[in-house]
C-alpha positions as CSV (number, residue, x, y, z in Angstrom):
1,X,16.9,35.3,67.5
2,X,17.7,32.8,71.0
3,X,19.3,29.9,70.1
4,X,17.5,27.3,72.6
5,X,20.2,24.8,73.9
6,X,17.8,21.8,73.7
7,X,20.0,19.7,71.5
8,X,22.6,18.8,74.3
9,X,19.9,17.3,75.9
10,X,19.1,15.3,72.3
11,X,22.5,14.2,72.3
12,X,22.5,13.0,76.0
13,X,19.2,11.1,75.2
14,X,20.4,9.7,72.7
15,X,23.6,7.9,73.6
16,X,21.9,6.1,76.2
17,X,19.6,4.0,73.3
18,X,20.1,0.9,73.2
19,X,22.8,-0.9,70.4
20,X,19.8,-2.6,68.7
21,X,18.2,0.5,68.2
22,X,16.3,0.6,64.7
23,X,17.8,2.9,61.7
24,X,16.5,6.3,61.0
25,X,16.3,7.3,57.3
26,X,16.1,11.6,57.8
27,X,16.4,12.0,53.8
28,X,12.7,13.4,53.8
29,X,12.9,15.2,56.7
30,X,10.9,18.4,55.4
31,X,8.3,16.2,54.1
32,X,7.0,15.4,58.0
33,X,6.7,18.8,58.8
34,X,4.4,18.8,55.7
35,X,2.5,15.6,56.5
36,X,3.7,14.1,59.4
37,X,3.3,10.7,58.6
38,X,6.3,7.8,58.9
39,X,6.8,4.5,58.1
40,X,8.0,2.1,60.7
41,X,9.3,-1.5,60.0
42,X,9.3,-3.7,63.0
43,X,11.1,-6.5,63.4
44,X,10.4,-10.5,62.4
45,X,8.5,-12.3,65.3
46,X,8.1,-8.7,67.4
47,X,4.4,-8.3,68.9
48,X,4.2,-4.6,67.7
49,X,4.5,-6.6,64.2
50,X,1.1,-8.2,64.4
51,X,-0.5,-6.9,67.2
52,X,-2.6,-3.5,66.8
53,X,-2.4,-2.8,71.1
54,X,1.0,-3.9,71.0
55,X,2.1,-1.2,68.6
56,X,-0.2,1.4,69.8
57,X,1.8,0.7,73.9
58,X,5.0,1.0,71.5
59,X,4.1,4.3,69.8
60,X,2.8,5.9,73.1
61,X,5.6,5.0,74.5
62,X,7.9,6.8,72.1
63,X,6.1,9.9,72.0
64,X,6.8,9.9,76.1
65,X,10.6,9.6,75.5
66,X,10.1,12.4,73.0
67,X,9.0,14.8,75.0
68,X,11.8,16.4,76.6
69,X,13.9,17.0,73.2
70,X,10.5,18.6,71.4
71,X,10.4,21.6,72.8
72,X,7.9,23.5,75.2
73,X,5.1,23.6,72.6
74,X,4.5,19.9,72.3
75,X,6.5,18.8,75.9
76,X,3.5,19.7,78.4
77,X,0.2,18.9,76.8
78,X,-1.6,16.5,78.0
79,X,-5.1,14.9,77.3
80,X,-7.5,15.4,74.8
81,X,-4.3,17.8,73.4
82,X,-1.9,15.9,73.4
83,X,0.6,14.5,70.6
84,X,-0.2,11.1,69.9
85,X,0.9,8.7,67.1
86,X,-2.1,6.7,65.0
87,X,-1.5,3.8,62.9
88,X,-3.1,4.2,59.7
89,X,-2.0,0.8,57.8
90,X,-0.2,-1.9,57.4
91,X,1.5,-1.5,54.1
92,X,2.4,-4.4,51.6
93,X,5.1,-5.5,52.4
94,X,4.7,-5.7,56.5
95,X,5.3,-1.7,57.0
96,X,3.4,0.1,59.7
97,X,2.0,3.9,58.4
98,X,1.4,6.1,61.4
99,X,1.0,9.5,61.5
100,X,1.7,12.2,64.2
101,X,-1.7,14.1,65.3
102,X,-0.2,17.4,64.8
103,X,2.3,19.2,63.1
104,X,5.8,19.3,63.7
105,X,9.2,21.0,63.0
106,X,12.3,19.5,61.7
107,X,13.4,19.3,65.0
108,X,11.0,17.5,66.7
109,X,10.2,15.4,63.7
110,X,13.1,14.0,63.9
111,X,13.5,13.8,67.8
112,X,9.9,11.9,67.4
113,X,11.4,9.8,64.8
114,X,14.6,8.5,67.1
115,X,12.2,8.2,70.2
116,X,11.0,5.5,67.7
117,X,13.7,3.4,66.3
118,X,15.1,3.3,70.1
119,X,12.7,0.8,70.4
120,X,15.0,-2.7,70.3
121,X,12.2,-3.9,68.4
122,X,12.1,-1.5,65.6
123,X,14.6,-2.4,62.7
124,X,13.6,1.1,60.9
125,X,11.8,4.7,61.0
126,X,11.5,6.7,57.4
127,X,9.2,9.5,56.3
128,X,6.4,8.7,54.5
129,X,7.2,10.7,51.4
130,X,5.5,13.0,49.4
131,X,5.9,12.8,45.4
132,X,4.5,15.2,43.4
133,X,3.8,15.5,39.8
134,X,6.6,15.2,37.3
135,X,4.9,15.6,34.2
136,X,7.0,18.0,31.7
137,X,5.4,20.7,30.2
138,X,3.9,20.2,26.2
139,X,6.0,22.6,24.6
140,X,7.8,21.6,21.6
141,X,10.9,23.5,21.6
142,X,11.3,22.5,25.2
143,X,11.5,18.5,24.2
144,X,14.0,19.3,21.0
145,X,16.1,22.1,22.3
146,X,15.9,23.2,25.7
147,X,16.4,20.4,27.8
148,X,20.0,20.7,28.3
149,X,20.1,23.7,29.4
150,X,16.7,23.2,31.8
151,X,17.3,19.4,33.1
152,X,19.6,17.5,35.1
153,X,22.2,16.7,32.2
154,X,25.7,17.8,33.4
155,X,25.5,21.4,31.8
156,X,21.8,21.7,33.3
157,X,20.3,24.1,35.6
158,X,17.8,22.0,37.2
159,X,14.9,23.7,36.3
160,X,12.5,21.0,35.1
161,X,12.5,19.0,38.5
162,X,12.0,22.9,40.0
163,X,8.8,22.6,38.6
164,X,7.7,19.5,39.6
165,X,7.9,20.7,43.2
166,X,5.1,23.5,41.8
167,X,7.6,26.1,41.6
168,X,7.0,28.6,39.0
169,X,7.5,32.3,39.5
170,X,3.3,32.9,40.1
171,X,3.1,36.8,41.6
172,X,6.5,37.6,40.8
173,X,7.7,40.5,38.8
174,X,11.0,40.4,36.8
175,X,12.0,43.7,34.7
176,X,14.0,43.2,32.0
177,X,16.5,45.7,31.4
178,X,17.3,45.4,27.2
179,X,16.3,46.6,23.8
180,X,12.9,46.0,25.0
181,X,10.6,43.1,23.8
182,X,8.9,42.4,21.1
183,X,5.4,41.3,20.6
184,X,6.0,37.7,20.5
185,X,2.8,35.3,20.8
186,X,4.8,33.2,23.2
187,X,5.8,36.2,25.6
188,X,2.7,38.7,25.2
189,X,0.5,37.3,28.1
190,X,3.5,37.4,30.5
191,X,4.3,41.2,29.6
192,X,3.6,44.0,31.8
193,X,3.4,47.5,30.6
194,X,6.9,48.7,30.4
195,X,8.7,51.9,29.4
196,X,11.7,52.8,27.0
197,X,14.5,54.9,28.7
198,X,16.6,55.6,25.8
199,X,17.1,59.6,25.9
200,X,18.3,60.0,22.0
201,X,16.9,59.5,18.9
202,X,19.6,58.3,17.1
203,X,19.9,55.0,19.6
204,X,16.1,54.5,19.7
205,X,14.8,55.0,16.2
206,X,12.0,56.8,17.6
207,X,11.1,60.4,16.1
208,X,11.7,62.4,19.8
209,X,14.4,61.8,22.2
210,X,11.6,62.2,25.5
211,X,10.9,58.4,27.1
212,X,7.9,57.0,26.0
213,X,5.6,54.3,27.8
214,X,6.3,50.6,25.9
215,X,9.5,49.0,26.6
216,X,9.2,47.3,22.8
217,X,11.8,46.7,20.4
218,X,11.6,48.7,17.5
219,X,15.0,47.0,16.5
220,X,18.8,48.0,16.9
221,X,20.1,47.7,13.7
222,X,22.9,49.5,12.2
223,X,24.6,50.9,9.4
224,X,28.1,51.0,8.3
225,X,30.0,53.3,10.3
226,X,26.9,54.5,12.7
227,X,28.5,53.4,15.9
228,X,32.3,54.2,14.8
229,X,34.6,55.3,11.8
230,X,34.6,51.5,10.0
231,X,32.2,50.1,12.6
232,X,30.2,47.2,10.1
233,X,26.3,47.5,9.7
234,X,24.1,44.9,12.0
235,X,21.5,43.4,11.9
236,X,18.5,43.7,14.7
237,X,19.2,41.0,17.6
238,X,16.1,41.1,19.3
239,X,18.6,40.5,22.3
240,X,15.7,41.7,25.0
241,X,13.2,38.9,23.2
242,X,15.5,36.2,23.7
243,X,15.9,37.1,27.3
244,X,12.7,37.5,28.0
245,X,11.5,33.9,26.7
246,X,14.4,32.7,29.2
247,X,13.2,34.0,32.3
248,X,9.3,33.8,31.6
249,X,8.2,32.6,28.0
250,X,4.8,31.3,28.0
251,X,4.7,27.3,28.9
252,X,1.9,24.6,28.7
253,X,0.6,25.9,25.2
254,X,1.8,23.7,23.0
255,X,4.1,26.1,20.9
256,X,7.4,27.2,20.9
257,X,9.4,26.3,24.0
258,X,9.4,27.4,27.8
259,X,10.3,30.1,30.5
260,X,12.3,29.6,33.6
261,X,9.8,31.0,35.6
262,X,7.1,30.8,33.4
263,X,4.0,31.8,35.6
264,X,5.9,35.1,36.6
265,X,5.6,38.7,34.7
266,X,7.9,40.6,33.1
267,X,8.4,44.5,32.4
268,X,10.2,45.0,29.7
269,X,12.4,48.3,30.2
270,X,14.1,49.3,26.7
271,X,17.2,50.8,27.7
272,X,19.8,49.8,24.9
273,X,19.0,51.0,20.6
274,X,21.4,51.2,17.7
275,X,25.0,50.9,19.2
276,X,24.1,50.3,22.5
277,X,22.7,52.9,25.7
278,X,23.8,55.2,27.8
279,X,25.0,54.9,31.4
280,X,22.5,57.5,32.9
281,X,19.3,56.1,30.9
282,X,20.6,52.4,32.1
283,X,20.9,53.9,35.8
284,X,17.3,55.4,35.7
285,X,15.8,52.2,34.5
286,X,17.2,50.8,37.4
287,X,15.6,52.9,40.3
288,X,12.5,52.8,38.1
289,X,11.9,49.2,37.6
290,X,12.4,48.3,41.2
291,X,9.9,51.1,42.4
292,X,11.9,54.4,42.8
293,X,10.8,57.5,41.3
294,X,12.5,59.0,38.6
295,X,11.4,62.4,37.4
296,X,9.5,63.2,34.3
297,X,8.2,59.6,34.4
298,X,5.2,57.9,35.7
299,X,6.2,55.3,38.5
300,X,6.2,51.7,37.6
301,X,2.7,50.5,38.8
302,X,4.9,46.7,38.6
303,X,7.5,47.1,40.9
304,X,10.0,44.3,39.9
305,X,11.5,41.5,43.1
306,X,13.8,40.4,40.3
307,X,15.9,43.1,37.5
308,X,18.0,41.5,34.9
309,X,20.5,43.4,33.0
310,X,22.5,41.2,30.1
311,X,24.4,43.8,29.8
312,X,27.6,45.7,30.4
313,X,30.6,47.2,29.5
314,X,34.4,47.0,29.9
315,X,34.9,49.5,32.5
316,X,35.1,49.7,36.2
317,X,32.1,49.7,38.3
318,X,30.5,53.7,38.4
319,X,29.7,55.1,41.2
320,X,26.1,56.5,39.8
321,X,25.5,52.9,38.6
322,X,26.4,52.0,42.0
323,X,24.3,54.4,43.6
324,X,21.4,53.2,41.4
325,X,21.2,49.6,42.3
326,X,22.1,50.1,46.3
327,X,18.6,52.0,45.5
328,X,16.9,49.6,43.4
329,X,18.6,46.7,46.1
330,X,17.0,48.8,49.2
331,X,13.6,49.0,47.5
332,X,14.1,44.7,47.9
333,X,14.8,43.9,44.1
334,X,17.5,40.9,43.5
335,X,20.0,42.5,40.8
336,X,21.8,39.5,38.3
337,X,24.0,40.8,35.9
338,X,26.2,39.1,33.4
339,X,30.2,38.9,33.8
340,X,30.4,39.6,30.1
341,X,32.1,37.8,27.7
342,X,35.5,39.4,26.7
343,X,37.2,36.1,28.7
344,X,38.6,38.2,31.0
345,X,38.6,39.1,34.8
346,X,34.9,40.2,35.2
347,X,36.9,43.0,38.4
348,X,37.4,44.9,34.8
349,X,33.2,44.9,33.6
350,X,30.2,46.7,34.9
351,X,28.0,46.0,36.4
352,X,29.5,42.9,37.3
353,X,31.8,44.1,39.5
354,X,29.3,46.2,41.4
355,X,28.6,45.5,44.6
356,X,25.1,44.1,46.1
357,X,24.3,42.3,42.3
358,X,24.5,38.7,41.7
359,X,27.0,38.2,39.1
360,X,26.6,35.5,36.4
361,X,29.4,33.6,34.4
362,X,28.3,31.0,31.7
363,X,28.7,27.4,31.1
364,X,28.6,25.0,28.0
365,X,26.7,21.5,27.7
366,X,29.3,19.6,29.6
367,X,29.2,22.2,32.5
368,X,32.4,23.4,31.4
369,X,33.2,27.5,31.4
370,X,32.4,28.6,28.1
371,X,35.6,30.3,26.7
372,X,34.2,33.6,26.4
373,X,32.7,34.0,29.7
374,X,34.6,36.8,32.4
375,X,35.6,35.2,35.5
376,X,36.9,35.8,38.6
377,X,36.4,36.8,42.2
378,X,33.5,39.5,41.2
379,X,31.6,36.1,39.7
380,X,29.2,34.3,42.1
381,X,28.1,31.5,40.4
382,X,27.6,30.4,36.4
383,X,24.4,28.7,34.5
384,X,24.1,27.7,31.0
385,X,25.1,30.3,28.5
386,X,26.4,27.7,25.7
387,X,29.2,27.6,23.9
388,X,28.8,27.1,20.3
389,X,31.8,24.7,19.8
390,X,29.0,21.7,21.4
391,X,27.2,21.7,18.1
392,X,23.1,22.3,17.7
393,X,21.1,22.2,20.0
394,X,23.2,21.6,22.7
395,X,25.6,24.5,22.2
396,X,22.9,26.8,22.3
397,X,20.9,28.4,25.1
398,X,17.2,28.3,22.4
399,X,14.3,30.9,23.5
400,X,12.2,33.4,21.3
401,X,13.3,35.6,18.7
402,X,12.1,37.8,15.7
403,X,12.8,37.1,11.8
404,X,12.6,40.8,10.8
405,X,16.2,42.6,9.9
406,X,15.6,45.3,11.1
407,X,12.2,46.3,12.4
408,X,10.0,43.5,14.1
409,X,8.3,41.0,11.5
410,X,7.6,37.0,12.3
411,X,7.9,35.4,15.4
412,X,10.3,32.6,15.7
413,X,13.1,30.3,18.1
414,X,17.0,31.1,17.6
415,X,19.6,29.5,19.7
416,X,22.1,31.9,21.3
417,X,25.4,32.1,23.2
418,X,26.6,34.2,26.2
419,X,26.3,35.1,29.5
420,X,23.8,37.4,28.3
421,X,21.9,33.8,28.1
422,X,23.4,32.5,31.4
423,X,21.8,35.4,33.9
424,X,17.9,35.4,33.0
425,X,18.5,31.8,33.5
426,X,19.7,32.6,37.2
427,X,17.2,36.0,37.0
428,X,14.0,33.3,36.8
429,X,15.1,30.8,39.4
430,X,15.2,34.0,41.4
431,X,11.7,34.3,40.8
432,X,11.4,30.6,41.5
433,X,12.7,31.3,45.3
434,X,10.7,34.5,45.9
435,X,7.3,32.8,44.8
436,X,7.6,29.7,47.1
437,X,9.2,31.7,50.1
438,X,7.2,32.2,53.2
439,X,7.8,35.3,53.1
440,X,9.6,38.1,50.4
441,X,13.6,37.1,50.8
442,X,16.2,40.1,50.6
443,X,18.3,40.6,47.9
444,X,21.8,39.6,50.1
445,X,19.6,36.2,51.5
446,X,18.8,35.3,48.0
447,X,22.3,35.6,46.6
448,X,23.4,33.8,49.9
449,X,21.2,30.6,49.0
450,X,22.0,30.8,45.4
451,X,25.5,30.5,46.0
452,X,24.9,28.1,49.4
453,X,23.1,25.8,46.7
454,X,25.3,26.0,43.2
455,X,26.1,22.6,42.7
456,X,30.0,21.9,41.8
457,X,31.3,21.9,38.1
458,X,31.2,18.5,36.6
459,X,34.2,19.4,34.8
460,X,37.1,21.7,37.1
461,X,37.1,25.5,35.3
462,X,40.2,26.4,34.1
463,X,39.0,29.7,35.6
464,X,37.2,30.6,38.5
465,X,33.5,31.1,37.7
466,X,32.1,31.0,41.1
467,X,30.6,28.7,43.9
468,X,29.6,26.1,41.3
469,X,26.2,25.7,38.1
470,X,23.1,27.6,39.2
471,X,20.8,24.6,40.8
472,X,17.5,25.4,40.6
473,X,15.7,22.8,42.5
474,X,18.1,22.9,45.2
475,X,17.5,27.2,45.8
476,X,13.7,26.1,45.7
477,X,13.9,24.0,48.2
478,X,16.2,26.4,50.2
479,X,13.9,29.7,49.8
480,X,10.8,27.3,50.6
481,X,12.3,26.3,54.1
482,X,13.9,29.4,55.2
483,X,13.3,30.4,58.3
484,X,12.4,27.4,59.5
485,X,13.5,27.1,63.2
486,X,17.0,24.8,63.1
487,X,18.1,24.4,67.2
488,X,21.6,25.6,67.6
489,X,23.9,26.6,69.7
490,X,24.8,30.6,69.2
491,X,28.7,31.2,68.5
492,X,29.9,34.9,69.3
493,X,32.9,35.9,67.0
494,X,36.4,34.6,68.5
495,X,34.9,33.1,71.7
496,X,36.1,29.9,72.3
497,X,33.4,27.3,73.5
498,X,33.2,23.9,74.9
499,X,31.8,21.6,72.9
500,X,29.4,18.5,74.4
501,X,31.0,14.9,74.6
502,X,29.9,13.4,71.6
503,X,29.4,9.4,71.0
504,X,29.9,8.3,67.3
505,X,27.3,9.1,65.0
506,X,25.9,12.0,67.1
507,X,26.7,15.6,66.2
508,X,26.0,19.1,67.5
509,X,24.7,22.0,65.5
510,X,26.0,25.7,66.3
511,X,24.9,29.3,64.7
512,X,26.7,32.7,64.0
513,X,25.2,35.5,62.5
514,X,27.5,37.8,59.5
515,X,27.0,41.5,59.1
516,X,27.0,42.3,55.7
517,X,30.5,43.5,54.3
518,X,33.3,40.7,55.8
519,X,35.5,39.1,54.3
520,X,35.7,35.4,56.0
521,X,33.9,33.3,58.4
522,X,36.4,30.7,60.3
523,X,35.0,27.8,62.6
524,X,37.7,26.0,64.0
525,X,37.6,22.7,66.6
526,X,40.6,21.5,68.4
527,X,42.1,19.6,71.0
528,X,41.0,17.2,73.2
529,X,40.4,13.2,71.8
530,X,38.4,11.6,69.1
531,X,37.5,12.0,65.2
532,X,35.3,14.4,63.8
533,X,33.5,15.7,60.7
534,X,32.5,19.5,60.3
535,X,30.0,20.9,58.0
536,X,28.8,24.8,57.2
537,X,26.1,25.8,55.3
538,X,24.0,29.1,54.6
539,X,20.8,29.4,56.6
540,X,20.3,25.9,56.9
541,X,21.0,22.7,58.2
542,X,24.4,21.4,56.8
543,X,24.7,17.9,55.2
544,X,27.6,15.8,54.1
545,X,26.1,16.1,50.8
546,X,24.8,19.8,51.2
547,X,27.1,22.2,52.4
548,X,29.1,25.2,51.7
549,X,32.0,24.1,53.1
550,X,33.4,21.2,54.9
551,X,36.1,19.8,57.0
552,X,37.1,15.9,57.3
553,X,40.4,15.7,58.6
554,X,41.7,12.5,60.7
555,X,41.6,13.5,64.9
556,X,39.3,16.6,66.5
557,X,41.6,19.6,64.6
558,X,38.5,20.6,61.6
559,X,38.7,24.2,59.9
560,X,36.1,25.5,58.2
561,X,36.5,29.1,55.9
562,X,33.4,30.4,54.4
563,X,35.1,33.4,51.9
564,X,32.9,36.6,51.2
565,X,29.9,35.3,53.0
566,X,26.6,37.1,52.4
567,X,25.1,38.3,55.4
568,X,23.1,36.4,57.3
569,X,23.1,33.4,59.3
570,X,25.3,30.6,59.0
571,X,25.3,27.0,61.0
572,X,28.2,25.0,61.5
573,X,27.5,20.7,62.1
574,X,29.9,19.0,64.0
575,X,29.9,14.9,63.7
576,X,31.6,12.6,65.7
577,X,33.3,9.8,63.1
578,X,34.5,8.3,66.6
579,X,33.7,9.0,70.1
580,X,34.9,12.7,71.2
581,X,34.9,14.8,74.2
582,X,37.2,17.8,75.1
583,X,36.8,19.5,72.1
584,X,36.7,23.2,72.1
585,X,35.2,25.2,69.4
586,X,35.7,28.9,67.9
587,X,34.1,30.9,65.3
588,X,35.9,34.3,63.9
589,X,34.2,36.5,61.6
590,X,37.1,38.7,59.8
């Protein structure tokens, strides 16, 4: 992509307003490229406040000084074309609603915006925002047990205000790599025709060892000494069931609880029986859910965007199970796997030390690290697994279940623990991003933005658990606007540039594109005079409240270090806290 260098002529514009310029409130700015409508406040005892041709001179006024700083599409029509600005009321409480007669970008919304409040007699510009329906869904179970783990309490993963933005997994595919599902009334209309990989009779409790077309649970019970000399019987857990009603349990029917994602579909893919299942059944399910062909089995007509696997084991990545999800990666499926809950370095458990998945650790009520859940540097980020000690409900991640010992009998709700319960949380909010994205997002961009928008632990981990608790609405919002054209300045790795004189307030945005596989990303500023703020985010505009990384050190010296970075593109903000010029700036990818 060219980076256009039209914001050093924004900034130039712009510190030549006047003092008494009007304040600009940008905290809606992706709303206006929506709707672009905008509130203006003029002040007491102005013409423009009473007067309808005094405002109208005003507006057409700004949309002139616009002009140069939105870009060739809007800076060169004229008549019946051209941009204009209409008031459409007077609000209230004195407010002027006018709306833009076309549609803009963030960029030039917010160039129009400024052109605005330099008008001395304009005390303030905002977005006319949009609100949209918060209405929870009617489920019971949801209202009892599940908010914890869905809201915006400190343990939660933001999932019900998700929702209210109307995202909910419709057209998206999720297989769910388990011990299959069973027929539960809550799940059965968001099940796809799946298909049980287990290759031996004794693990499936099936009369043949050949794969069969299903994906259900037929249970994974066990006897005494069936899995090992002393090894105790077990029940059924109906693990697959309760991972399934995580990522897409049916919602808005008045029973039982909700889904994540609960307008998406899953294909249940049965690939663990009595005392667990075997590494090459696993690594077939894998090529086959996301699409691939595996031999002596019909290819999935329900090619999956989204595979979850609560599984694992304590062993170092394989290279066949490797091999198996750069396939299943490659055919554009997002891979979340669970750390695994030995509390111990997840480096040690597969597949969560494979490369290419998202890896999920767990969190408790309190957004603590549960104390069972792996950590480490193969972790990404965490969600709500639960952790028991927090009492009932809220130390339980609740979803659908079976009441049958052994083989499948009544429905019913069970609250679990683990970060078996932790990844279809992360698994659905993929689902989430892909079915509001303008178009499909790659497995590396998705893990990129979940991690870009984790928010921090509410309570320091005693371990590290990665970038912070899955945030739902805030990777919503992030797959829904990427893409979106953000003017930068391009960066080439180690080559130092100049950086604009910059009055305080103003700030200048720059762009560097990572190659997948590096180990850091360093931005650097120094020299020259003044006091600056530096901000870095993932494929999208970096905020002082929205960033990956951040640099506020007194003077013009800022470092920024971005540590694994997922390939892609990254933008760097610099502020000016006081005037600066002189600066020089330098990005290294290593």
């Amino acid at each position: 992509m060219t980076f256009r260098r039209t914001l050093l002529s924004v900034l130039i514009a712009s510190a030549c307003l006047p003092a008494t310029a009007g304040t600009v409130d940008l905290s809606s700015l992706q709303d206006a490229t929506v709707s672009p409508r905008f509130i203006v406040k003029y002040r007491d005892g102005s013409a423009e406040r009473t007067q309808a041709a005094a405002s109208r001179r005003a507006l057409a006024a700004a949309v002139e000084r616009a002009r140069p700083q939105m870009g060739p599409r809007l800076a060169n029509l004229r008549g019946a074309a051209a941009l204009r600005i209409d008031t459409l009321r007077v609000t209230a409480t004195g407010r002027q609603v006018v709306r833009a007669s076309q549609r803009l970008d963030r960029a030039q919304a917010e160039a129009l915006m400024r052109a605005i409040a330099s008008d001395p007699n304009v005390e303030s510009v905002s977005v006319d925002r949009l609100m949209r329906p918060s209405a929870m869904p009617n489920d019971p179970v949801l209202a009892t047990h599940q908010l914890w783990h869905y809201g915006t309490g400190s343990g939660g993963a933001r999932v019900t205000t998700a929702w209210s933005t109307g995202a909910t997994g419709a057209g998206i595919v999720v297989a769910m790599l388990d011990t299959g599902a069973t027929r539960h009334a809550d799940l059965m209309s968001n099940l796809l025709d799946g298909y049980d990989f287990i290759t031996d009779r004794a693990l499936s409790g099936r009369p043949t060892d050949d794969r069969v077309p299903g994906g259900w649970d037929l249970g994974d019970f066990t006897t005494a000494g069936q899995c090992a000399p002393g090894s105790p019987a077990s029940p059924s857990s109906w693990h697959g069931t309760h991972v399934s009603g995580t990522i897409a349990e049916v919602t808005n029917n008045e029973i039982g609880g909700a889904g994540v994602a609960y307008d998406a579909k899953i294909v249940p893919v049965r690939v663990l029986g009595r005392c667990g299942g075997y590494t090459s059944d696993i690594n077939d399910a894998i090529v086959w859910a996301a699409g691939g062909h595996v031999d002596g089995v019909p290819d999935n007509p329900h090619p999956a965007e989204v595979i979850n696997m609560s599984l694992g084991g304590t062993h170092a990545c394989e290279a066949d199970t490797q091999a198996a999800i750069d396939k299943a990666v490659s055919l554009g499926a997002t891979v979340v796997v669970a750390a695994g809950n030995d509390n111990a370095d997840a480096t040690g458990h597969a597949p969560a030390s494979c490369a290419r998945v998202v890896t999920v650790g767990a969190t408790g009520f309190s957004g603590q690290r549960a104390g069972y859940s792996n950590y480490g540097s193969a972790v990404d980020l965490s969600a709500p697994g639960g952790a028991g000690v927090e009492g009932s409900p809220n130390g339980y991640i609740w979803s659908t279940h079976n009441t049958g010992a052994t083989v499948p009998e009544g429905d019913r709700y069970v609250g679990m623990t683990g970060t078996s319960m932790a990844t279809p949380h992360v698994a659905g909010i993929v689902a989430l991003m892909q079915g509001v994205a303008a178009t499909p997002l790659t497995p590396a961009q998705i893990e990129g933005l979940l991690v870009a928008s984790a928010r921090p632990f509410p309570i320091k981990p005693d371990r590290a658990i990665g970038a912070g608790i899955v945030d739902a609405t805030a990777a919503v919002e992030r797959a829904r606007t990427f893409g979106q054209p953000i003017q930068a300045i391009a960066l080439t790795s180690n080559i130092t540039e100049a950086m604009p004189p910059l009055a305080a307030g103003q700030s200048v945005m720059y762009a560097i594109d990572v190659p997948e596989g590096r180990s850091r990303l360093e931005f650097t500023t120094y020299g020259g005079r003044g006091t600056l703020a530096a901000y870095a985010n993932y494929e999208s505009e970096p905020m002082p409240a929205a960033n990956i990384a951040s640099s506020v050190r007194p003077g013009t010296n800022q470092v920024l270090n971005v540590m694994s970075p997922a390939k892609g593109r990254y933008y760097i903000k610099v502020v000016a806290t006081a005037d600066a010029a002189g600066v020089l700036v330098r990005a290294r990818i290593l």
